[in-house]
N, C-alpha and C positions, 0 to 999 in steps of 0.2 A: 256245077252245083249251084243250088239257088242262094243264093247269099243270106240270105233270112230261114232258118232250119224253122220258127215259127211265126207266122204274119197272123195278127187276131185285128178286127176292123167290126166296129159296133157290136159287140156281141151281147148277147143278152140272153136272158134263161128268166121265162115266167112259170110258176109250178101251179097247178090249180088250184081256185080261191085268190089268184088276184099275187101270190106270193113272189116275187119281185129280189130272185138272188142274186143276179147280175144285171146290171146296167147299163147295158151299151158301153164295155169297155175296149181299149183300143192299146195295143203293145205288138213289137218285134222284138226278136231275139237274132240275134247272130250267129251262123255256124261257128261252133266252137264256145258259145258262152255262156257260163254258169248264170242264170237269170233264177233271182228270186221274187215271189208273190209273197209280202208280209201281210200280216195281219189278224184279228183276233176270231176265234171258233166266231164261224156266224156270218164271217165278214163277207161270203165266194168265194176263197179259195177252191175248194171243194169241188163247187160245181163248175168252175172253171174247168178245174183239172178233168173232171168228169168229160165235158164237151172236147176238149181238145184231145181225149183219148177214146172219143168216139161210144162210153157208155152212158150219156145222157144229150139227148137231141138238142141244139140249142132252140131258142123260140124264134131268133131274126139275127142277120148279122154271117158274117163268116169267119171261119179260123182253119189257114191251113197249114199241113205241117212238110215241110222241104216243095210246097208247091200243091199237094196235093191235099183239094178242100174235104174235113172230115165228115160233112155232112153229105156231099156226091159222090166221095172217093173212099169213104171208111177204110176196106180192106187194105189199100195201098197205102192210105194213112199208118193201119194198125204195122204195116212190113215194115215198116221204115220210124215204129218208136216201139219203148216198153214205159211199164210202170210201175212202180212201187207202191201201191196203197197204204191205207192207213193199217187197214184190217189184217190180218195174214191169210197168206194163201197156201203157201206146204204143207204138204199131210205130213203130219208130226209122226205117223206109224213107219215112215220109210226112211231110209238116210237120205242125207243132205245128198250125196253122190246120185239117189236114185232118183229124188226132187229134180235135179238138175238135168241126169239125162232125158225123164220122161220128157220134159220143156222142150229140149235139145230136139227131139222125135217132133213135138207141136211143131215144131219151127221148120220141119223138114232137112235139119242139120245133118249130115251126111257122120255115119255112125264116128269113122276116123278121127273127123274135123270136130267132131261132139267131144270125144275125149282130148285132145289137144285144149281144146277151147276149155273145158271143166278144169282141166289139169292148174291150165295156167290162171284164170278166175280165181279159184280157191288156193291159189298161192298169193296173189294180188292180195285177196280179202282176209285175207289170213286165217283161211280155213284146212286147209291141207292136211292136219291132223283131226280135221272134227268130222271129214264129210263122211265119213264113215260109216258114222254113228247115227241110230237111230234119232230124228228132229225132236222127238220127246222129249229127251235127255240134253238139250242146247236152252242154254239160258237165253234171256229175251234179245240179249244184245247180239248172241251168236244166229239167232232167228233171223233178224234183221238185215246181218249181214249176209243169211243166205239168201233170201228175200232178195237182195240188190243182187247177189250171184247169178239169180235163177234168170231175173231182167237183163242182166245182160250176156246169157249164151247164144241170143241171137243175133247179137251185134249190132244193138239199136244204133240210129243217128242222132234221135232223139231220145232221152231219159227222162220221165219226169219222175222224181221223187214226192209224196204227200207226206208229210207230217214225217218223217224217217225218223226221228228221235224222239216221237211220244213215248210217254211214259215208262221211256230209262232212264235208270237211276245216272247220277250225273259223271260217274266214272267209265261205263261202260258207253256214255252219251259221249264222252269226251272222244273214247276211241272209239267209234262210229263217225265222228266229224272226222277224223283223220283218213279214214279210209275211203270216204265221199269226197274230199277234199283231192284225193290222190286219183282220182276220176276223171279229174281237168285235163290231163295226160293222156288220155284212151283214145287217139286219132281223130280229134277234132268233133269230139263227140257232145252234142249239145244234152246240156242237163236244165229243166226245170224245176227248182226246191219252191214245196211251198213251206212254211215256218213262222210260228209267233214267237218265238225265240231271235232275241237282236242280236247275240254274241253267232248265232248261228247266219244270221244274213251279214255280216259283218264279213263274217271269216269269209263263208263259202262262194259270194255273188259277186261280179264282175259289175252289174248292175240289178234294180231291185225295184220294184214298184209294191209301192200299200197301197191297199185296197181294203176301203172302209165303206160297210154296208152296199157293196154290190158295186161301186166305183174304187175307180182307180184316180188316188185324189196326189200323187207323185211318183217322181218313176227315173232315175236318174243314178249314179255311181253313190256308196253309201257315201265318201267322202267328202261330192258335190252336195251331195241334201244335207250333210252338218255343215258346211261351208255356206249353206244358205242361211243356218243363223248368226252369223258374224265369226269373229273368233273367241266371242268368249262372254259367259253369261251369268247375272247376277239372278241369284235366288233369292228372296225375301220371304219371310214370314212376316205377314201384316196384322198389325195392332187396326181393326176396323173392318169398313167396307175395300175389299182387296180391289174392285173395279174402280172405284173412287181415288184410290192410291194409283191406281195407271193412268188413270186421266191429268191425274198432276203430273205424275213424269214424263208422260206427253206433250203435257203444255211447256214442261223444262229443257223439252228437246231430249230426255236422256232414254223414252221410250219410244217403240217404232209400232208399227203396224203387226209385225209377229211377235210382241210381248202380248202375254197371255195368263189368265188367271185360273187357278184349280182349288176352289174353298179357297184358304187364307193364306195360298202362298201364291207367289207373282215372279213370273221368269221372266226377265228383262236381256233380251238378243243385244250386245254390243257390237255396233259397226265403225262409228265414229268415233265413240267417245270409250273412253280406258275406264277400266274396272275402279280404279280410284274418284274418276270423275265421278262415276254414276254413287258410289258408296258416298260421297261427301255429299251431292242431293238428298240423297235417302236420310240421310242422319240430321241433315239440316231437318228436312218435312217432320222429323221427331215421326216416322209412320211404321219403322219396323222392328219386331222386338230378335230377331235376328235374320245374319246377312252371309253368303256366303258367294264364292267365285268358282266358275267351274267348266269344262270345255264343253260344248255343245256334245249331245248324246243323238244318236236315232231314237229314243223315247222320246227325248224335245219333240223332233220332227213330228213323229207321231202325235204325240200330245196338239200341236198347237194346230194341225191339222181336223184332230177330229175331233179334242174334247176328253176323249180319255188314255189314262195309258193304257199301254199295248198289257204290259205283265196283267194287271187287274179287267183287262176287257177280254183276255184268252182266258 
């Protein structure tokens, strides 16, 4: 088995008029590993997802998935993954049982092996009592979760997931991350999430790249990219010019390179010096009219990276 279920090398997607959604970006996945793409509506996700699952051509660049390149091998790409769109795909007029098997039939899944495999899916997803019933009458979160049922009766290698938790409500989101999460366990079975949601790359990702405006500007374990702004970070609200106030604590030593300013507040990354140090500067400078301490977040990263946060830029 190839050791890499996805290898992506320069890739790029130009759309006509010059539109510029992806940028020569460059990522591996591991068989078996939950790999997440953060970032905000707008960023590439999308059309990433789109290229590596063979419905949208890339412009240059290559992405193949357990070996096999999408853009000379499509069909034997599409055998060997599914997907979960943003959109829905189940005719809401049949039941979820009959969603399943027609898929089951696409797939050339052999009738016996169709029902085994449905049986057990919709005991997994915790649909068992619902597949019954007409999709009409399935609330969005139950859609969803047949949605991922339907992707995997064929017994993808690859999963990509797009957006899976858009706009449910945050109970029903909640159990939906649970049963995505309970995914990691299906035979070494690689999954792509993409999400502008951080408690969801958090949870779900082994490792995780953002991707802001059509680049991939980090890409590392969630834990390694908080760990990249020290252990612990001073907040300020600034009485002034907020870039003026970093320069002085630059020159005091108590600012680094990835302290960063958003209007009139000032995140100061501590590496060296303790959260008392840097607050006894601040209060000397008379520069902020409050102060506060706190553990580095994946918004930081986000943030000092691109300039805005992730919540306000999805």
């Amino acid at each position: 088995m190839d050791p890499h279920a996805i290898e992506v090398r320069r890739l790029r997607k130009t759309y006509p008029g010059g539109i510029e959604a992806v940028k020569g970006i460059d990522f591996e996945v591991a068989s078996g590993e939950v790999f997440g793409l953060l970032g905000p509506n707008g960023a590439g996700k999308s059309t990433t997802i789109g290229m590596l699952t063979t419905t949208i051509s890339p412009t240059s660049g290559t992405a193949r998935l357990a070996g096999f390149d999408v853009a000379k091998h499509p069909l034997a790409a599409r055998r060997i993954s599914s997907v979960v769109f943003q959109e829905p795909v189940v005719d809401r007029s049949l039941t979820g049982r009959r969603n399943l098997e027609i898929h089951a039939r696409l797939w050339a899944v052999e009738e016996s092996e169709a029902k085994a495999r449905i049986a057990e899916i919709a005991d997994t997803l915790g649909l068992s009592e619902l597949v019954d019933r007409p999709v009409g009458t399935f609330s969005g979160g139950e859609r969803r979760r047949l949605e991922i049922a339907r992707a995997l009766v064929s017994q993808p290698r690859v999963l990509f997931l797009d957006e899976p938790t858009v706009g449910l409500d945050p109970r029903i989101r909640a159990e939906l991350l649970d049963v995505i999460a309970g995914l990691r366990a299906r035979n070494d079975m690689t999954v792509l999430v993409t999400t502008h949601y951080l408690d969801e790359a958090e949870r779900l990702c082994d490792r995780l790249a953002i991707i802001h405006s059509g680049r991939i500007v980090a890409l590392d374990t969630p834990t390694a990219l908080r760990a990249d702004l020290g252990r612990e970070i001073v907040e300020l609200r600034v009485n002034g010019d907020a870039r003026s106030v970093l320069e002085s604590l630059r020159k005091r030593g108590i600012a680094g390179d990835d302290a960063f300013t958003v209007g009139s507040t000032l995140t100061v990354p501590l590496h060296e010096h303790t959260s008392g140090e840097a607050i006894a500067v601040v209060s000397e400078l008379g520069v902020a009219s409050a102060i506060s301490t706190r553990q580095p977040t994946l918004d930081d990263v986000y943030l000092r990276l691109t300039g805005d946060r992730l919540a306000e830029a999805a």
